[in-house]
C-alpha positions as CSV (number, residue, x, y, z in Angstrom):
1,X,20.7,2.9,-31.6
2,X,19.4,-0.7,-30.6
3,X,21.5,-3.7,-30.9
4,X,18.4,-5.3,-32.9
5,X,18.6,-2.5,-35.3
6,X,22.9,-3.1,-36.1
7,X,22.1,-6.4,-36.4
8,X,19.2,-6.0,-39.1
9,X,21.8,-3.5,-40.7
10,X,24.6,-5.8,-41.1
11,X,22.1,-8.9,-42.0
12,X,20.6,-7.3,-44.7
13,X,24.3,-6.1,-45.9
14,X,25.5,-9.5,-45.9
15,X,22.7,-11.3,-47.3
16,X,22.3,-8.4,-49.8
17,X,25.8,-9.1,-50.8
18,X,25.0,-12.9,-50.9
19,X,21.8,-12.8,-52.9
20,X,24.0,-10.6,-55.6
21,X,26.2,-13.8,-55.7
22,X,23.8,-15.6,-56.2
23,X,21.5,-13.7,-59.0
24,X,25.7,-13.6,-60.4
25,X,25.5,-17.4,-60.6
26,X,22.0,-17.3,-62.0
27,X,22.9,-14.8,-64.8
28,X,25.4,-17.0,-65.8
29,X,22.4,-19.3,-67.5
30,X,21.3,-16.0,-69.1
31,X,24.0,-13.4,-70.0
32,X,21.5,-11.3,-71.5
33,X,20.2,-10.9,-68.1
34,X,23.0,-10.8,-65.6
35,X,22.0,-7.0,-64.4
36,X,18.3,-7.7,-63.6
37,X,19.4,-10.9,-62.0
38,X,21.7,-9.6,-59.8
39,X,20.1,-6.6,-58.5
40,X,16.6,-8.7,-58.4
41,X,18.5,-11.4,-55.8
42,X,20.2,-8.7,-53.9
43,X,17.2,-6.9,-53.5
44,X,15.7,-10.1,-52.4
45,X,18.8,-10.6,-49.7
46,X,18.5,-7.6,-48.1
47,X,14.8,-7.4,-47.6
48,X,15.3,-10.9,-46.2
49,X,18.2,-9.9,-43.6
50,X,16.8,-6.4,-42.8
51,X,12.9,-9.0,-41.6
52,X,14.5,-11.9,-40.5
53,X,18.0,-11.2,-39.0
54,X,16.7,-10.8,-35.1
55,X,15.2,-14.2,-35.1
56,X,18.3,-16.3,-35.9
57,X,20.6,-13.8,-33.8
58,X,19.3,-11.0,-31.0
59,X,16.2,-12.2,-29.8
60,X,17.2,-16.2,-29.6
61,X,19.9,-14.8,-27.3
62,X,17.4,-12.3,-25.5
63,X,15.3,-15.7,-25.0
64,X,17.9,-17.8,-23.5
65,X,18.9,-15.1,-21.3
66,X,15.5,-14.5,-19.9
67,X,14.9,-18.3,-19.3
68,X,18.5,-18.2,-17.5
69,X,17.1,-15.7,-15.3
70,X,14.3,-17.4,-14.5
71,X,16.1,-20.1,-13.2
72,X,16.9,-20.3,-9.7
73,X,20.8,-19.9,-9.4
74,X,21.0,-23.8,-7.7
75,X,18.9,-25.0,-10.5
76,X,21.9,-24.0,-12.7
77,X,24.7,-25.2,-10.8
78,X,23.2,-28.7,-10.0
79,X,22.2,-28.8,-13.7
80,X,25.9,-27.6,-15.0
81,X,27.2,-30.1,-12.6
82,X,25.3,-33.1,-13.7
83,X,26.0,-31.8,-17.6
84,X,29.9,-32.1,-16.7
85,X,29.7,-35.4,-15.1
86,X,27.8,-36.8,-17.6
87,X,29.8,-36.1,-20.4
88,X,32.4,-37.1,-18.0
89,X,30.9,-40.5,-18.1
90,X,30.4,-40.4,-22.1
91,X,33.8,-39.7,-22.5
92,X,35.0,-42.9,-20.7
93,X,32.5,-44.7,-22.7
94,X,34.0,-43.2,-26.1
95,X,36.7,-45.3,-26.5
96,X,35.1,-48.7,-26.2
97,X,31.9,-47.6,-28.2
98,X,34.3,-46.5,-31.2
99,X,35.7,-50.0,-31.6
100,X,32.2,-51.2,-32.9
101,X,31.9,-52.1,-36.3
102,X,30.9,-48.6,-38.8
103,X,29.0,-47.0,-39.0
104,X,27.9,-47.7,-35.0
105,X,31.2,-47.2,-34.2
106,X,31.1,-43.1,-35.4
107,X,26.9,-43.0,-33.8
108,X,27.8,-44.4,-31.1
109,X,29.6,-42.1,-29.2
110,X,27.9,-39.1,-30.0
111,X,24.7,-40.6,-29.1
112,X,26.4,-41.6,-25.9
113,X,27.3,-37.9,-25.1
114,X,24.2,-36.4,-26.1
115,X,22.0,-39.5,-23.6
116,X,24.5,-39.0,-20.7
117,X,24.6,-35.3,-21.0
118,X,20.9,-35.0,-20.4
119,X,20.5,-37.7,-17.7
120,X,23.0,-36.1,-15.9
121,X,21.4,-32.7,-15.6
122,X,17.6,-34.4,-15.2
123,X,18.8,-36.3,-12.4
124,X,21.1,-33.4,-10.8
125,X,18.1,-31.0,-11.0
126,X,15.5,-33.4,-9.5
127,X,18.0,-34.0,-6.4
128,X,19.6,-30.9,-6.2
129,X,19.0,-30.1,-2.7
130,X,20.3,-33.5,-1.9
131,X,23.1,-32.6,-3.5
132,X,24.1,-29.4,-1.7
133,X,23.4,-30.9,1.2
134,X,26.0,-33.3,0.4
135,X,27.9,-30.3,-0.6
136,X,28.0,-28.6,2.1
137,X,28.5,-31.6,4.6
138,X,31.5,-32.7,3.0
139,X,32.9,-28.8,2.9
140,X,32.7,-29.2,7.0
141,X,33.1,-25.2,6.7
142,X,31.0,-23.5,9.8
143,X,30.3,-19.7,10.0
144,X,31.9,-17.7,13.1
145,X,28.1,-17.9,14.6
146,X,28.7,-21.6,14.5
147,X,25.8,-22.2,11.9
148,X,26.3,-23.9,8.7
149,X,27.6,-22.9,5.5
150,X,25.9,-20.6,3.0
151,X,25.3,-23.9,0.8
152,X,23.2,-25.3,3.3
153,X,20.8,-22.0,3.1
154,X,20.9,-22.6,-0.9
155,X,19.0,-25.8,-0.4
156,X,15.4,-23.8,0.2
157,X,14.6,-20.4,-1.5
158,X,12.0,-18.0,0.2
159,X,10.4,-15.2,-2.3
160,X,9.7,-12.4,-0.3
161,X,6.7,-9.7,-0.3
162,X,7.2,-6.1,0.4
163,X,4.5,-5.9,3.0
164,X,7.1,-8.5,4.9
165,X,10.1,-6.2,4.6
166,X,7.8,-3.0,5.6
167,X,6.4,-5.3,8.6
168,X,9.9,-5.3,9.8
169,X,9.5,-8.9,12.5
170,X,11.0,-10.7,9.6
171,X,14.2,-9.5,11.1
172,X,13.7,-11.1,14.6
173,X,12.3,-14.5,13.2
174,X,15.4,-14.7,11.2
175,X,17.8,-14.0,14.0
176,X,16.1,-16.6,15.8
177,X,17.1,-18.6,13.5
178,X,14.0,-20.3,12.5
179,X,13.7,-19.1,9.2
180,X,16.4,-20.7,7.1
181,X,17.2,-20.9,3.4
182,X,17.9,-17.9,1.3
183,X,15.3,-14.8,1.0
184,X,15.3,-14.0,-2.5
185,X,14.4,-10.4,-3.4
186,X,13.0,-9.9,-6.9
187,X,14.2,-6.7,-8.4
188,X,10.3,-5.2,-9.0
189,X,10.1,-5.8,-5.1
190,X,12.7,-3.6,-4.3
191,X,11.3,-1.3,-6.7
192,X,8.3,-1.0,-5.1
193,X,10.2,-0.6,-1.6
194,X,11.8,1.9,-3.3
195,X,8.8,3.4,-5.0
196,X,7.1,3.7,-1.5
197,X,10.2,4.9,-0.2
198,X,9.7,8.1,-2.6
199,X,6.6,8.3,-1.9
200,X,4.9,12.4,-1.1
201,X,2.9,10.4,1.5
202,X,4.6,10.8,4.8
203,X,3.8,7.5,6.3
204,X,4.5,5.4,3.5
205,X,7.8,7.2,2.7
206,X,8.3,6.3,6.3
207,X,7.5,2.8,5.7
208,X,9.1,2.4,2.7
209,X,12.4,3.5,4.2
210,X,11.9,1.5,7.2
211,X,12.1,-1.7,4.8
212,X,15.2,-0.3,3.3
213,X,16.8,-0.2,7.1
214,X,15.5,-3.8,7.4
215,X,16.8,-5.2,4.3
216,X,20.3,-3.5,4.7
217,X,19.8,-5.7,8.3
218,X,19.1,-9.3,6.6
219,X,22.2,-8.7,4.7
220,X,24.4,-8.7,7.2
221,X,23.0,-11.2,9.3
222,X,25.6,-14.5,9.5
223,X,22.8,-17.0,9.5
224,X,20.6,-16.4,6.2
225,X,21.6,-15.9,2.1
226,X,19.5,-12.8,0.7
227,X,20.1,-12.8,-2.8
228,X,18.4,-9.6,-5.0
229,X,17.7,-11.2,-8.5
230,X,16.6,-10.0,-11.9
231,X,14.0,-12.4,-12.9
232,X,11.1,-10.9,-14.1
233,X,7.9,-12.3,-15.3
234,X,6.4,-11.5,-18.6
235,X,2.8,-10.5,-19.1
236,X,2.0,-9.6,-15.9
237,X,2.3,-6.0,-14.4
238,X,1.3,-6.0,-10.6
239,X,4.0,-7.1,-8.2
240,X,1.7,-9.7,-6.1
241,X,0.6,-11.8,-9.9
242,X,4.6,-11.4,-10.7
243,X,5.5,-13.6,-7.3
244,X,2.8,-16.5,-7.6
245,X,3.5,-17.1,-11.2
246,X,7.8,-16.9,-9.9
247,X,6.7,-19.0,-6.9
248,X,5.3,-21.7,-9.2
249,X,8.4,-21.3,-11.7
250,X,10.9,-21.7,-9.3
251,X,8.3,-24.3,-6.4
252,X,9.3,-21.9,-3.9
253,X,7.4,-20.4,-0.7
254,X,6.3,-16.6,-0.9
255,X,6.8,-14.8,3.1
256,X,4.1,-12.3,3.4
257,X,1.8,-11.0,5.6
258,X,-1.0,-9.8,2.9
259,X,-4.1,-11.1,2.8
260,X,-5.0,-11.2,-0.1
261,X,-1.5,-12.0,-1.4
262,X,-2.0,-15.5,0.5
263,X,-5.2,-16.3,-0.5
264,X,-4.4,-16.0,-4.2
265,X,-1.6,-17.7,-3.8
266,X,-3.2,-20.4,-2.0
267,X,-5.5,-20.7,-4.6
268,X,-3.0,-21.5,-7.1
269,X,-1.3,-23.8,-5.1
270,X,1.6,-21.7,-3.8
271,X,3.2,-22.4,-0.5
272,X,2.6,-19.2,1.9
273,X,4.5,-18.3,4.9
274,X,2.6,-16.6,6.8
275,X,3.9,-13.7,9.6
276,X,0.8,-13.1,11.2
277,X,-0.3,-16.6,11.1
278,X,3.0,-17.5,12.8
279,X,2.4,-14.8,15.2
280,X,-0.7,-16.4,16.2
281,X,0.6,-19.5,16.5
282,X,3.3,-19.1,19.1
283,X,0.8,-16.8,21.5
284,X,0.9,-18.4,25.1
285,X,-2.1,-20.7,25.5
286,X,-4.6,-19.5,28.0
287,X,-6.8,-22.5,29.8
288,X,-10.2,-21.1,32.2
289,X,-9.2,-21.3,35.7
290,X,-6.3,-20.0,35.3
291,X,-4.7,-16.9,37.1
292,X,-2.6,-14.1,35.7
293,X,-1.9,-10.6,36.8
294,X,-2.5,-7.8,34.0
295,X,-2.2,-4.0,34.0
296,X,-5.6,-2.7,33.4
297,X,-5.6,0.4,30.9
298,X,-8.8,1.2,29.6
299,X,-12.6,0.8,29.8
300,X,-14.3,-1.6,28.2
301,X,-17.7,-1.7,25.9
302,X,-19.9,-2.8,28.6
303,X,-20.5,-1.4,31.9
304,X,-18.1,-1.7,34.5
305,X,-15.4,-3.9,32.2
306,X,-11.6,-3.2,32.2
307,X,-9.1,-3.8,29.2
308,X,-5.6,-5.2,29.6
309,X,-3.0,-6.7,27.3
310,X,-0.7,-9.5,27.6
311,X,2.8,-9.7,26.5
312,X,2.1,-10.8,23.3
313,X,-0.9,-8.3,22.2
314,X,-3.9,-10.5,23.3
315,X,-6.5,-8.4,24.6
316,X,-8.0,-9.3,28.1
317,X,-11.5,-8.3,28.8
318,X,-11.6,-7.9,32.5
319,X,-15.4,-7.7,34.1
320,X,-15.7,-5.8,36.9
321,X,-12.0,-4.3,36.3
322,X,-13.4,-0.4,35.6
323,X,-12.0,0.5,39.6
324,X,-8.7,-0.7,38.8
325,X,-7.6,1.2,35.6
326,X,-4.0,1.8,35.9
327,X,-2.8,-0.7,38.5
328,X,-1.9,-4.6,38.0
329,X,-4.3,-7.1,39.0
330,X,-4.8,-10.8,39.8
331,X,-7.7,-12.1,37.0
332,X,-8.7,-15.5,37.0
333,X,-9.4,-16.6,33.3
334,X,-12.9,-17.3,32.6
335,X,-13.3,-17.7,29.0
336,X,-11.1,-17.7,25.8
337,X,-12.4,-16.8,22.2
338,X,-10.7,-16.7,19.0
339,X,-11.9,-14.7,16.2
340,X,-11.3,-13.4,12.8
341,X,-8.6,-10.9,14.2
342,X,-6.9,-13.0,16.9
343,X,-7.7,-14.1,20.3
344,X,-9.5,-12.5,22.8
345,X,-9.5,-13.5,27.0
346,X,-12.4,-12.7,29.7
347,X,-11.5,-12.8,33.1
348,X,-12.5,-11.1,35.9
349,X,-10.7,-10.1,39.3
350,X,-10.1,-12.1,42.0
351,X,-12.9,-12.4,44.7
352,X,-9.8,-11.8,47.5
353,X,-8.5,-8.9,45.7
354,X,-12.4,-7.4,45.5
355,X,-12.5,-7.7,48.9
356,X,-9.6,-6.1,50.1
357,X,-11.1,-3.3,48.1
């Protein structure tokens, strides 16, 4: 039995009971018809509490609790701390603003409240990070690992994708330490870890519950907040349109390594961190002319070419490096090419080291 469903009972009891009151007091100006009257109004009050009951009691309360939980949980603290200090501020004004002549003197006040009550939790929502930050600075609290407090995490709040957890190098970036504010984890991502995690597929149920061993990882890590929430969105079912229209809600960054994920996102005008973008990024730049020795592993597409990797993953086509397939080499960097899927190096073995041969 729904709480909706007590509640329509006991509305259209009581307003059943009320509306025979009333046809009571109505059958008074016609005795002759006090029956009809009375059952016609209580009729009339229990239809109307049975229909409209829910809208004045369960599902204004289901409303505010969903926009509660769409709230970020700093959102809520700066705005509960500006609410206090403004009616802080009110209260002092009270006292001076009742002295006015009537009927400004009983207005007054509660006009006062209500103005300063707002400002205060416009302006401590608008600054809140400034305001943690202050927080936090005047706490002087450091961790063991000689980082900051967790309320200098709460001052930026990361949404993070499932394909980020799977990937599994969010762990390492954040032990670095250059990832910092707190990872929030939707609950219908961590149902779809979990989902892939059950999955009859035996390399996504291996996937899945390699982003369950990462996740348990984050959480005990000294240097970043991961906080698992309940928000949800409304009207939208797939997990990727549930994040952008949260990222927007809450002007937070989404961490991802999808695609199509960013692009969408991007289009909306969502901030995306990207992993493999990042990854990218911080590869060691290669100039021509230069000289690096690389273990030769493969053949290449054309004739005669050798294939090595660097440290990173960049591929290194090396011409004339077929012979040397399974030892390290000098290559002197002739060209560098970026493409759609990374970076790509041509080189080709040292004239001294050809000779020798």
């Amino acid at each position: 039995m729904s709480t909706e469903f007590i509640f329509r009972i006991a509305g259209m009891f009581l307003f059943g009971v009320g509306g025979g009151y009333l046809g009571w007091y109505v059958g008074m100006l016609q005795p002759a018809e006090m029956g009809r009257s009375i059952t016609l109004f209580a009729l009339l009050g229990a239809l109307f509490g049975l229909i409209m009951t829910p809208y004045f009691t369960t599902r204004p309360v289901r409303a505010l609790r969903n926009l509660v939980m769409r709230v970020a949980a700093e959102t809520l603290l700066a705005g509960l701390l500006g609410l206090v200090i403004g009616l802080l501020i009110a209260a002092l004004l009270a006292f001076p603003l009742s002295l006015l002549p009537s009927p400004l003197g009983r207005i007054f006040p509660f006009l006062a409240a209500v103005l300063f009550g707002y400002l205060g939790v416009i302006l401590f929502v608008m600054r809140q990070g400034d305001i943690l930050s202050l927080l936090s600075a005047m706490s002087g609290r450091e961790s063991e690992a000689g980082v900051s407090s967790s309320w200098n995490n709460l001052n930026r709040t990361i949404l993070v994708d499932t394909s980020t957890i799977i990937d599994g190098r969010i762990a390492d970036i954040v032990r670095t330490g250059f990832l910092p504010g707190t990872l929030l984890i939707p609950r219908f991502v961590l149902n779809e870890l979990q989902y892939i995690a059950d999955s009859p597929d035996i390399l996504r149920r291996q996937r899945g519950r390699r982003g369950m061993e990462v996740l348990a990882e984050l959480q005990k890590m000294p240097n970043v907040l991961v906080r698992i929430s309940d928000m949800d969105v409304e009207g939208a079912r797939e997990v990727d349109s549930k994040l952008v229209i949260l990222a927007r809600q809450l002007k937070a960054p989404i961490l991802t390594n999808d695609y199509n994920l960013n692009r969408i996102a991007e289009l909306q005008g969502v901030t995306v961190l990207n992993i493999n973008e990042l990854a990218n990024a911080v590869r060691a730049v290669v100039l021509p002319g230069e000289t690096l020795t690389v273990n030769i592993i493969q053949e290449g597409k054309e004739p005669g070419q050798g294939v090595g990797y660097m440290d990173d993953g960049t591929m290194i086509v090396v011409e004339n490096g077929r012979d040397y397939i399974g030892e390290y080499v000098q290559v002197t960097v002739t060209k560098v090419l970026q493409t759609a899927a990374g970076r790509m190096i041509f080189a080709r073995v040292e004239e001294e080291k050809k000779a020798r041969r």
